[in-house]
C-alpha positions, 0 to 999 in steps of 0.5 A: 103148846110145845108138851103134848099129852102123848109127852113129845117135845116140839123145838124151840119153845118158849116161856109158856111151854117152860111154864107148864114144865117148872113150878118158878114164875116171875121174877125167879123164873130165869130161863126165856127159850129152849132151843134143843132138848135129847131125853135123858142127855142134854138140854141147852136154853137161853135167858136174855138179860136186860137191864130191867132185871129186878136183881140189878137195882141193888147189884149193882146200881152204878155197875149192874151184874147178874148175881152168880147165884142166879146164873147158878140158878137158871143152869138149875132149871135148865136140868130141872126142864131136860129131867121133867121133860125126859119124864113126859117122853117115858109117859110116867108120872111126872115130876111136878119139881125138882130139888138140889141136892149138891152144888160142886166145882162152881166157877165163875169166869165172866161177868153177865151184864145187862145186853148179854144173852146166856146160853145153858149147856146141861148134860146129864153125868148119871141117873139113878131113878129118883137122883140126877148128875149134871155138868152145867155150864154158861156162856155169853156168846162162846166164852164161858161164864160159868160151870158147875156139877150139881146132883138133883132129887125128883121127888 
């Protein structure tokens, strides 16, 4: 088990650990590894796309993509782990979700296809209590797929 009752995080974990941190399950749990985690900083994961994604028999058959709204998604629960996970290392009450409040400057630079392996960046931009800022960004090896900032509300 990578949470402790005393809430330190032990690198990397993987799928079960993430499970204990977000409410998402499968298929829209998007997120396979966490590799590197600074409370209150920065959190980088990692999702391994096969082709035997559900999302790729209607997008595309004949060309499969990964939906940029899923990669949008997956940044999402990249900040959601780095913002409950900070709440665990602090021993408060622990947020059991955390919600979108704004999605900005999204870009997409490159399409993630069946065999890409992407690499969430999340830094934390601001925090006030209950409200978070985030800059995101995803890679497929060291090119930039896509980026976003988004604020999120832990309830």
């Amino acid at each position: 088990m990578a949470i402790t009752k005393c809430g330190e995080v032990n690198l990397p974990f993987g799928v079960n650990e993430i499970k204990q941190l977000l409410p998402h399950r499968a298929p829209f749990l998007l997120i396979d590894k966490v590799t590197e985690l600074e409370q209150y900083k920065m959190c980088i994961a990692y999702k391994a796309v096969s082709y035997n994604e559900w999302f790729f028999q209607g997008h595309f058959p004949d060309h499969p993509v990964m939906p940029g709204v899923l990669i949008v998604e997956a940044m999402a629960q990249t900040a959601g782990i780095l913002a409950i996970a900070s709440s665990i290392n602090e021993n408060v009450n622990v947020p059991s979700n955390v919600l979108f409040a704004s999605i900005s400057n999204v870009r997409f630079k490159r399409q993630v296809v069946p065999g890409d392996i992407l690499r969430f960046n999340v830094t934390v931009i601001q925090r006030r209590t209950k409200i978070w800022k985030f800059k995101a960004e995803a890679h497929v090896n060291k090119e930039l797929s896509a980026e976003a900032d988004f604020t999120a509300m832990i309830p």
